[in-house]
C-alpha positions, 0 to 999 in steps of 0.5 A, a space after each residue: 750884263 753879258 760879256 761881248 765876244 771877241 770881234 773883228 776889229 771894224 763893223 765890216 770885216 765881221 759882216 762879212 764873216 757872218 754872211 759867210 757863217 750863215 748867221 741866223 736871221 729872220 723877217 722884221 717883227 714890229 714887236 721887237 721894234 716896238 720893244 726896241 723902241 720902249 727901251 730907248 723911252 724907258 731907260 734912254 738906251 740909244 738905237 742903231 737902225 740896221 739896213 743891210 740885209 747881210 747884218 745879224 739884226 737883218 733888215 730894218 732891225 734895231 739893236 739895244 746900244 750903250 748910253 755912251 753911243 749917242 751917235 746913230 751911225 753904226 756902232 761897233 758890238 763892243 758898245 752894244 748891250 745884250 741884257 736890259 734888267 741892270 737898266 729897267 726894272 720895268 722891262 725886266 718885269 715883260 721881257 724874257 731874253 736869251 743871248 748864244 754865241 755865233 761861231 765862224 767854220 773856225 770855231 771863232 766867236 762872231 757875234 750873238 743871237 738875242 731872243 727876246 720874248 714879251 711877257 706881259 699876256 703870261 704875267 698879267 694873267 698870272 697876276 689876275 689868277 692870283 688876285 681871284 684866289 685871293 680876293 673876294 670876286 664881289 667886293 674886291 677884298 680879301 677873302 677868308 683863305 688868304 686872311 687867315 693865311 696873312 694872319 698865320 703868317 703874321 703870327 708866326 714872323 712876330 711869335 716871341 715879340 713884344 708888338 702891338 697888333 689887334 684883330 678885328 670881326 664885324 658882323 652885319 645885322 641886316 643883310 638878310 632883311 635887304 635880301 627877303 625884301 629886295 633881293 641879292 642883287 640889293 643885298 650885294 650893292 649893300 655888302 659892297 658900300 659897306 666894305 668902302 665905308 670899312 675901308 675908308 676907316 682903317 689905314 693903308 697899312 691894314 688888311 680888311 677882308 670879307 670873310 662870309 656872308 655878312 661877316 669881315 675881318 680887319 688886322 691893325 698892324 702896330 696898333 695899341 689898344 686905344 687905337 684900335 678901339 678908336 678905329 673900331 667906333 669910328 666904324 661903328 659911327 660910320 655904319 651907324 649913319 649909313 642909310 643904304 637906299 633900294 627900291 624907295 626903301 632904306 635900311 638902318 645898318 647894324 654892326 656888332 664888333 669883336 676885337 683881339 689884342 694880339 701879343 706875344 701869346 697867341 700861337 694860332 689864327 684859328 684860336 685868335 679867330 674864334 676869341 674875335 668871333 666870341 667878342 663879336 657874339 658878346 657885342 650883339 648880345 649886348 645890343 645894336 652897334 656895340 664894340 667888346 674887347 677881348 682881353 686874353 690876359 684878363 679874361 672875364 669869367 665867362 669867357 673863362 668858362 666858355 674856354 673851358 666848356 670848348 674843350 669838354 665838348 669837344 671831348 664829348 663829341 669825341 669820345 660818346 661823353 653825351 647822352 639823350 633823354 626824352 620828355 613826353 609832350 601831352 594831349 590836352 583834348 584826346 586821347 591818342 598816339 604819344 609825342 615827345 621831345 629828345 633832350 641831350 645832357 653831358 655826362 659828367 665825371 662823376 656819373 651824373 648829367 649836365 644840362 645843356 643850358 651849362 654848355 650850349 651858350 659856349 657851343 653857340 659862341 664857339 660854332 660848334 652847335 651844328 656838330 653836336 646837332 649831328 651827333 644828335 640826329 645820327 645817334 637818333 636816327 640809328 636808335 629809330 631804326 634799332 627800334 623799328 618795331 617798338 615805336 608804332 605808339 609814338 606819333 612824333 619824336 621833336 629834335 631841336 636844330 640851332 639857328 647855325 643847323 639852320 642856315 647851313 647847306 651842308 647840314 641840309 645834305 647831311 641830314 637829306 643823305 642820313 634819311 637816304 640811307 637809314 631805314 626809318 619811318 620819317 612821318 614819326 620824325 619832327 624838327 624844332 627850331 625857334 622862331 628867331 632862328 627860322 626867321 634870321 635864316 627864313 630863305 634857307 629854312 623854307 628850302 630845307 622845310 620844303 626839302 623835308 616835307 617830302 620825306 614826311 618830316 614835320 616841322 615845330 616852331 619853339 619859342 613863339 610868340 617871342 619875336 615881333 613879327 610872328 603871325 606875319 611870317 607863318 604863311 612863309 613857314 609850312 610848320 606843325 606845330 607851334 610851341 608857345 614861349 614858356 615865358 607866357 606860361 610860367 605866370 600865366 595865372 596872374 599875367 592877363 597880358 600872357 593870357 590874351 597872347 596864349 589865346 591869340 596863338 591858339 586862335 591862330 594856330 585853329 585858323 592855319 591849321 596848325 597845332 600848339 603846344 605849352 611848354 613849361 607847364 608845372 601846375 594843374 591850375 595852369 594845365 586847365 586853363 590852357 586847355 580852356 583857351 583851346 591849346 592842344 599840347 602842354 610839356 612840362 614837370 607836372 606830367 612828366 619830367 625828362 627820363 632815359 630815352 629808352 623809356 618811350 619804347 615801355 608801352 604799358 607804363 608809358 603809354 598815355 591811353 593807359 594813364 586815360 583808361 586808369 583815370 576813367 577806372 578811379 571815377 
């Protein structure tokens, strides 16, 4: 609270030494009587009307009084108050006020001038520009960037203590299946009554935020482990009897829960991110509503070795520690240009290769399949236009794109700026991804289909036959080339149920105009009878197995019209 000035000693002598001074005046504001007013409500502070018009206040003005001035005859300024934050936190969280002395044509202090100004438009927009950046706009939550903010912030204020915390990563399973069947709009309603379900599990004290499409984070603070796990199945049952209603349609939701023990140990929100993200991926793999527990102090092997895999491929992505090979794909029915699929392999430390199926699962886990999809494709991309003029017998050369490539629009505009501005014949290029992946991401892998199409990219579906829908999604997916799943193919000869889906998809694939291809294939027996079923491609050990990419540029030893031409010499 200010200090008064020094002032006469009644009321009337210092009016008229103001009206002498000129004292600064304005007209009535109902604001500042509205505030007047709010401030006697608030904090019982007592009013004083002013009616002369040669008073500081002016006209019809009223000025803050001290409790102890219940009378409402005029007060003397000793009683008056000049600042209201010591009487309300309230007011002081609207009002912006200012307070400066008057002086006489003597230099003596007469009274002060109070500015009050209403902040409560500038705070309120404030307050509501710091909620969208903050939250997610559709289901109110917080969003990622403020999630990993608290988490950080979390981390480091209990870096050294010995606490109880967990962290939480759901996954929904069905989200897309809402959106193909009834639209966003649905799916949006579903992310929505989903989010109050999680909401209503935890506790006051915890932080739910939605941190992706279909993807929520939750950190429970002080809570041991046998809590946490409680909470989480409490989720899991929640949105297990969920039934989310659209269009005279319902859907059975699906959650996959990762949760983190956090401890003294843990340094990093990215690190304790991707631990929870790689539960979560066990937790799907081990079926429908499923919990995993991460533990960081026992790992399990696998997750041992998935830490270990992490930093070599990112080494390798650094450091040019991979190398592509080539595995050619071979005509059943005629002769003609060559096909071939580009393999990738990690050099090892002791000159040799390691095969992706070593190191792609923790790739998957981890996020990081998408780089190495754009290591490939670069890496493919500069060796066609290197070799311009030797590939003129290739037909198609197949790289493989993972689901996360897939489903991810910047991918599709680093791929799209790639073909913009790298001088090669893209008819030659063909994309394969598995059946699951087009699926799981079918609205972004008809928009990147289309997108490629116009390029002259062709299109192979890997692992058909596999998911329970195929034939009903291949009017959806203007695709090539289909790639039969090897599990028909290896005991083919014995497995009459495998013959009859082989031949199913080599019917179809006749009736849509596509092609297929037998992956797999190791023997002569199998080969023969593939072509008897009418399969136009077969891929495997018995015609070739995977050797150096720079082997499809040897014409005369490569080329499969010469291997025809030497097979009609013998006979």
């Amino acid at each position: 609270m200010m200090q008064s000035a020094k002032l006469a000693k009644n009321e009337q002598a210092r009016s008229v030494r103001v009206k002498r001074s000129i004292a600064l005046d304005s007209m009535p504001e109902r604001l500042f009587d509205e505030m007047a007013k709010q401030a006697k409500e608030t904090c019982g502070t007592k009013t004083s009307s002013k009616t002369s018009s040669n008073r500081l206040l002016g006209k019809q003005r009223q000025w803050f009084k001290a409790k102890a001035a219940a009378s409402k005859t005029l007060q003397a300024r000793e009683s008056a108050i000049n600042a209201i934050e010591s009487k309300s936190s309230v007011l002081s969280a609207i009002l912006d006020d200012s307070a400066s002395p008057i002086f006489d044509s003597e230099g003596k202090a007469i009274g002060t001038v109070l500015v009050f100004n209403d902040m409560a438009m500038q705070r309120q927009m404030a307050e509501e520009l710091s909620y969208r950046t903050t939250h997610d706009t559709l289901t109110g939550l917080v969003n990622r960037d403020e999630f990993e903010h608290r988490l950080q912030k979390f981390i480091n204020e209990n870096r050294g203590l010995d606490l109880q915390n967990a962290l939480m990563y759901i996954d929904l399973d069905q989200l897309k299946a809402v959106n193909i069947s009834c639209g966003h709009s649905a799916g949006d309603a579903l992310l929505k009554e989903v989010g109050g379900i999680m909401q209503s599990c935890i506790r006051n004290t915890d932080t739910l935020a939605r941190i992706g499409d279909n993807k929520f984070a939750v950190i429970l603070y002080q809570c041991d482990t046998a809590k946490a796990i409680a909470i989480a199945k409490k989720i899991c049952r929640s949105i297990e009897a969920f039934r989310f209603m659209s269009n005279e349609q319902s859907f059975c939701i699906d959650a996959s829960l990762g949760l983190v023990m956090i401890d003294k140990n843990w340094t990093s929100d990215t690190s304790l991110m991707r631990a929870a993200d790689s539960a979560c991926s066990e937790a799907k793999l081990a079926g429908r509503n499923r919990l995993h527990l991460y533990y960081d102090d026992h790992l399990t092997e696998t997750h041992r070795s998935d830490v270990r895999w992490v930093s070599r491929i990112e080494q390798a992505l650094e450091y040019d520690g991979f190398v592509l090979f080539c595995q050619r794909i071979m005509p059943l029915k005629h002769q003609g240009l060559e096909h071939a699929e580009i393999l990738i392999r990690m050099k090892d430390k002791s000159g040799g290769f390691i095969q992706p199926d070593a190191f792609l699962p923790a790739a998957e886990r981890f996020n990081l399949v998408s780089r190495i999809d754009r290591w490939v494709i670069a890496q493919m991309f500069e060796w066609m236009k290197v070799n311009v003029d030797s590939l003129s017998h290739i037909e198609t050369i197949s790289v493989n794109l993972s689901g996360q490539s897939l489903g991810d629009v910047a991918f599709h505009s680093y791929v799209l700026n790639l073909i913009e501005t790298t001088a090669i014949d893209c008819s030659k290029l063909c994309f394969e991804v598995t059946e699951t992946a087009a699926i799981t991401n079918i609205a972004a892998a008809q928009n990147f289909i289309q997108a490629m199409n116009q390029h002259g990219v062709k299109f192979s579906l890997d692992d058909f036959g596999s998911g329970v829908s195929s034939f009903g999604y291949l009017n959806n997916l203007a695709v090539d080339y289909l790639k039969i799943d090897g599990q028909f193919i290896t005991d083919l000869l014995e497995n009459k149920i495998g013959q009859a889906t082989v031949r199913c998809i080599a019917e179809v694939a006749k009736v849509t105009g596509k092609r297929t291809i037998a992956e797999w294939v190791e023997s002569q027996a199998v080969e023969n009878m593939l072509k008897e079923m009418g399969v136009d491609f077969t891929q495997g050990y018995l015609k070739h197995k995977p050797s150096a990419l720079n082997s499809l540029l040897d014409k005369e030893c490569t080329s499969f019209s010469q291997q025809l031409k030497a097979v009609a010499l013998a006979h």
